[in-house]
N, C-alpha and C positions, 0 to 999 in steps of 0.2 A: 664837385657836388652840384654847379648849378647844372650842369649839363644832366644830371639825372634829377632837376625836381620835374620836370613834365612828368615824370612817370607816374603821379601823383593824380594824373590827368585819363592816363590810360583806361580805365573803365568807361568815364563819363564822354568823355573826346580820342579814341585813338590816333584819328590820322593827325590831330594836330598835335598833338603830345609827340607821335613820329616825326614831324616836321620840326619840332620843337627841339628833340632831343637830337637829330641829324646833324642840325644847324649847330647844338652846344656839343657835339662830340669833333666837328669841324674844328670849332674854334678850341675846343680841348688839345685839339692834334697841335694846331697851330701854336699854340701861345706854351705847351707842356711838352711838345711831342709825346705824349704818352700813347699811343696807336694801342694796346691793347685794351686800353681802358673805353676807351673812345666806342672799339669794335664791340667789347661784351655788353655796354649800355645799348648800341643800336639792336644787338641780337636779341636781349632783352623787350623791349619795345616791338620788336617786329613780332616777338614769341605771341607778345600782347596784343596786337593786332589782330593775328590771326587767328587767335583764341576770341577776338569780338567781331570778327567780321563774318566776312563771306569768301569762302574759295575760290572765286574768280576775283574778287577783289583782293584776294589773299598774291594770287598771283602778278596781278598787274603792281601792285606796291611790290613786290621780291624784285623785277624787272625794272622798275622805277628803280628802285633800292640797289642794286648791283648795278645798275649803270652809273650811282651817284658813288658809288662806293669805290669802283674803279676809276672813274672822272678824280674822283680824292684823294687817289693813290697817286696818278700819274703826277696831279696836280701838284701833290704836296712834293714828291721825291721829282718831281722833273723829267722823270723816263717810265717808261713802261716796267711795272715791279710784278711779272709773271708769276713769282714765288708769292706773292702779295694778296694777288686778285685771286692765284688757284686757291689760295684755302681760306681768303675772305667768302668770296662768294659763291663755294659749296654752302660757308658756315650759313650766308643769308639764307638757300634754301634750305637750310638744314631748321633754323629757327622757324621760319614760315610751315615748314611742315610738320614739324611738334606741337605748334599752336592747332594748326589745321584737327592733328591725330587728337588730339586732346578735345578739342572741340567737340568734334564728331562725336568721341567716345561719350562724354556727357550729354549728349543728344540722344543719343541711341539707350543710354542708361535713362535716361526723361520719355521715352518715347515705351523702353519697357516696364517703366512705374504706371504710368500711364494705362499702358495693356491690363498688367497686373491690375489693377485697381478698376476698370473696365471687366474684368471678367471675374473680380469680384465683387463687383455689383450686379452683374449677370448672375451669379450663382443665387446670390441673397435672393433676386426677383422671382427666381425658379422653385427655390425654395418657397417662397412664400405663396407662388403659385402653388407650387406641389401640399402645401398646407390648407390652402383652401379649396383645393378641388376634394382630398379627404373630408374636410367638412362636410363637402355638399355630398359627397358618398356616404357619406353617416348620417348625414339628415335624410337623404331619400330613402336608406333603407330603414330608418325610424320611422318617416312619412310612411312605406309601405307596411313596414310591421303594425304600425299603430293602425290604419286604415284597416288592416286584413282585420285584426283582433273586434276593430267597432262594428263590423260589419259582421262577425262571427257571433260579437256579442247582441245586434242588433236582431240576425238571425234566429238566435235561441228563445230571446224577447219576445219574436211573434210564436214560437212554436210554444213558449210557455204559456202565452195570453189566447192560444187554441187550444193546450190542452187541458189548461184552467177552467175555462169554459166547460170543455166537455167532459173530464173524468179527472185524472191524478197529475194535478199542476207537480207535483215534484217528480217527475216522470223525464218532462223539457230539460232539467239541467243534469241529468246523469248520462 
């Protein structure tokens, strides 16, 4: 258990939390030999890594990581454990690239909420454009309509107040 409280650490601190948990999976091998326990905490950790980093630095920790992992191997059994290292250090790249896939994918899913919410803000603006240019189309052709009617009405006004003048004022408005 101590070897996996770093992990405790992985959001706020990764690479020390990996440094952390290397070093107590070491000493887990050493003092327990328990070697698969050791191995699914570091793959753990590394998942977490790469899920908070960045892909080139995703890479150069797998690289760090699989040299230290084989160093570990040799170290602890005394000879070269080929059976050991082949399907440790697939597993390292195999964590490092799960975290990576994962990553990305909630990137790409933040990157299309984003859009989404971008092009509906776009539409609303359009919308509200397209509501206010109707207005101002309803109000000029009120402006015109109203304009045409005073100016018809203003029209008849003088023809009434000429023929008032002259003969049958109810003449002007028929």
């Amino acid at each position: 258990t101590h070897a996996t409280a770093p992990l405790l650490w992985r959001r706020r601190a990764p690479l020390a939390a990996l440094l952390a948990v290397e070093a107590g999976a070491v000493a887990c091998v050493l003092a327990f030999q328990a070697k698969l326990s050791a191995t699914a905490i570091v793959f753990v950790i590394l998942f977490a890594v790469a899920l908070q980093g960045r892909r080139q630095r995703s890479v150069v920790i797998g690289a760090a990581t699989s040299v230290v992992v084989a160093a570990t191997i040799v170290a602890l059994d005394g000879t070269v454990d080929w059976g050991g290292m082949v399907t440790r250090i697939p597993l390292v790249v195999m964590s490092l690239t799960l975290g990576d896939t994962v990553r990305a994918r909630r990137q790409l899913r933040a990157a299309a909420r984003e859009r989404e919410a971008h092009e509906a803000w776009d539409r609303e603006q359009e919308s509200r454009r397209s509501i206010v240019n109707e207005r101002l189309r309803i109000a000029r052709e009120l402006h015109d309509t109203l304009a045409h009617a005073l100016v018809a009405i203003n029209v008849r006004a003088g023809v009434a107040e000429r023929l008032a003048a002259s003969q049958d004022p109810s003449a002007a408005f028929g």
